[in-house]
C-alpha positions as CSV (number, residue, x, y, z in Angstrom):
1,X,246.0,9.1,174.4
2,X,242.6,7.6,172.8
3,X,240.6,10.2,171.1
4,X,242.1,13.3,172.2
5,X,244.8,12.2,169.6
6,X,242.3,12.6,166.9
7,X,242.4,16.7,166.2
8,X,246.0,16.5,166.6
9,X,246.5,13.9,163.5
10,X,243.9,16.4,161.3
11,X,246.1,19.1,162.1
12,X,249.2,17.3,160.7
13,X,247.2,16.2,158.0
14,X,246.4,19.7,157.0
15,X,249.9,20.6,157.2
16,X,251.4,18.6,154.6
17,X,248.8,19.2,152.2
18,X,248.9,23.3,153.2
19,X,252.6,22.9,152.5
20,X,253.2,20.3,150.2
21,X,250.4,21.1,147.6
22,X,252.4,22.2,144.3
23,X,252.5,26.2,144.0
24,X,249.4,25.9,141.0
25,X,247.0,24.3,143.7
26,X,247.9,27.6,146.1
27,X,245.2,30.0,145.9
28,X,246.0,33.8,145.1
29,X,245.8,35.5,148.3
30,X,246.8,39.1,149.4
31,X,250.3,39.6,150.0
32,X,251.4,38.4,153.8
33,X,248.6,35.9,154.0
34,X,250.8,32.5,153.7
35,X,252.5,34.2,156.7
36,X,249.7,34.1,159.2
37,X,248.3,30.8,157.2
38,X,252.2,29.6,158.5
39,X,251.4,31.4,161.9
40,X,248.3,29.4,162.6
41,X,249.0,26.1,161.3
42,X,251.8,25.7,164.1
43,X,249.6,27.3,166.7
44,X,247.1,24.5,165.8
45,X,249.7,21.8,165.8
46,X,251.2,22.9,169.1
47,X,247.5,23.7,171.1
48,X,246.6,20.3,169.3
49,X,249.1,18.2,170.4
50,X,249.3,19.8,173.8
51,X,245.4,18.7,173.8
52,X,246.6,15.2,172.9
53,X,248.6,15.4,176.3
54,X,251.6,15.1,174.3
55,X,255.1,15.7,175.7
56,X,256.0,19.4,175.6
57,X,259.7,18.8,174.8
58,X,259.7,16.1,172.2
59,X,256.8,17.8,170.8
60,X,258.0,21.5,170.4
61,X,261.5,19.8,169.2
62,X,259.3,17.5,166.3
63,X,257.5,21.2,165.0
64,X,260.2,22.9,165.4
65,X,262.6,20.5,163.2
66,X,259.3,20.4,160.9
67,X,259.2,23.9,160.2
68,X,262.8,23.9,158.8
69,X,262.3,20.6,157.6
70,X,259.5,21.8,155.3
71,X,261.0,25.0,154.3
72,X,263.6,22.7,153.1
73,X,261.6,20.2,151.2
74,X,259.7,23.0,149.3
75,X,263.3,24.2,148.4
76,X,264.5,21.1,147.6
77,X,261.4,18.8,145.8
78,X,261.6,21.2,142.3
79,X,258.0,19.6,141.4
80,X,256.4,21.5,143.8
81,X,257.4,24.8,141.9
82,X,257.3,25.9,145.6
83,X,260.6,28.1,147.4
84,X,261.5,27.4,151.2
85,X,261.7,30.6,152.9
86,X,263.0,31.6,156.0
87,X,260.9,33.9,156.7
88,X,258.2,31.3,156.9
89,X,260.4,29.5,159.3
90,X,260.2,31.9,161.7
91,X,256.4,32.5,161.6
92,X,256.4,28.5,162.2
93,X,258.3,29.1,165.1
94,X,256.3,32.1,166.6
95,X,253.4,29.8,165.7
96,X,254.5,27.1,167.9
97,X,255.4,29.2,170.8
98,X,252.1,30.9,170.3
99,X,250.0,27.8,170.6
100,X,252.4,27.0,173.5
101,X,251.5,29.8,175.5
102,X,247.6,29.4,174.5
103,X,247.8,25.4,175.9
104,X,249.8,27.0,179.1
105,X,246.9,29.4,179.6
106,X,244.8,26.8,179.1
107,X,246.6,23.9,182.0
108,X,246.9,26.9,184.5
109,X,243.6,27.9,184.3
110,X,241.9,24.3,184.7
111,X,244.7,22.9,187.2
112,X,245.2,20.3,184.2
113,X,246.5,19.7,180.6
114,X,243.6,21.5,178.6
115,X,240.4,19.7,179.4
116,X,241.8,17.2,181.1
């Protein structure tokens, strides 16, 4: 893996603080904004760890058990002051099959896993 790792650890990095910061660390936003903020961050995650050459099948099964998973956790960890939301689920899951499609584009393209 070597560096190519690297941009797919900052992207998991900025998801647990995007979605484990307690509710008065969020920024006001317009309504509908932590739903494209949701949509991108799994995009990144998945074109990331596609990048990384990770496996596609262990690696859409791990984001798509961490969106739920986190949905859950903000529900569940009352500190937060945070709510899990379905909703946000699903964006997490048309994230990751966005970022899917963008790293496909990507292999098909080039003739090899983004970059390679």
């Amino acid at each position: 893996m070597g560096p190519r790792i690297l941009p797919f650890v900052v992207a998991v990095s900025l998801s647990v603080i995007v979605l484990f910061t307690p509710a008065s660390g969020v920024p006001t936003a317009p309504p509908g904004t932590d739903k494209v903020v949701h949509f991108v961050l799994f995009a990144l995650l998945m074109g990331t760890g596609r990048y990384a050459r990770l496996p596609s099948g262990p690696l859409l099964t791990g984001l798509l058990g961490y969106a739920a998973v986190s949905e859950a956790l903000q529900w569940l960890i009352t500190g937060l002051n945070r709510s899990g939301d379905v909703l946000d689920a699903l964006v997490d899951v048309a994230g990751v099959g966005f970022g899917a499609l963008v790293a496909r584009s990507f292999t098909r393209k080039r003739g090899t896993p983004l970059g390679g």
